[in-house]
C-alpha angles and dihedrals in degrees: 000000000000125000100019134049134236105235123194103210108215130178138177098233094206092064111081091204097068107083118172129180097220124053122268121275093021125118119242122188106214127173120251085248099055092047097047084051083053099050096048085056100065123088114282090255094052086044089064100048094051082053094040089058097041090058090049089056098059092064088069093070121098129243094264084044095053097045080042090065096031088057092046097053094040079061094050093046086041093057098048113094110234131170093302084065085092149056112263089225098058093053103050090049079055092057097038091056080041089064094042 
């Protein structure tokens, strides 16, 4: 399924904090980007758990699925313009009538 993730939304019934749209134990297909909204919206501890568990995730991949990822991304990062995108002299033109 590309471009959006299965989740398995589960939640300790017992602990008040955990509040969860869809009932416990469903599956609920959700975009990167509404996940990531969702995650910015906890609390920063469980912020850092969530991070901390993602990351261990990641150990379980093996080495072609890791250089899989790690190709991928050094594409993504390759294809977004940044500051070498233009000419030195023209940005520091830019600065200098920036100072004046």
């Amino acid at each position: 399924m590309v471009g959006s993730i299965e989740l398995s939304r589960r939640a300790n019934a017992d602990d008040p904090k955990v509040k969860c749209a869809a009932p416990v134990g469903t599956l609920v297909s959700m975009q990167l980007d509404q996940i990531v909204a969702e995650a910015l919206k906890l609390h920063p501890r469980s912020r850092a758990r969530l991070a901390e568990t993602l990351l261990e995730s990641l150990d379980e991949l093996t080495a072609e699925q890791n250089e899989e990822i790690w190709a991928e991304e050094a594409d993504r990062r390759d294809s977004e313009p940044d500051a070498t995108d233009r000419p030195a002299d023209e940005v520091f033109k830019e600065l200098r009538g920036q100072l004046t």
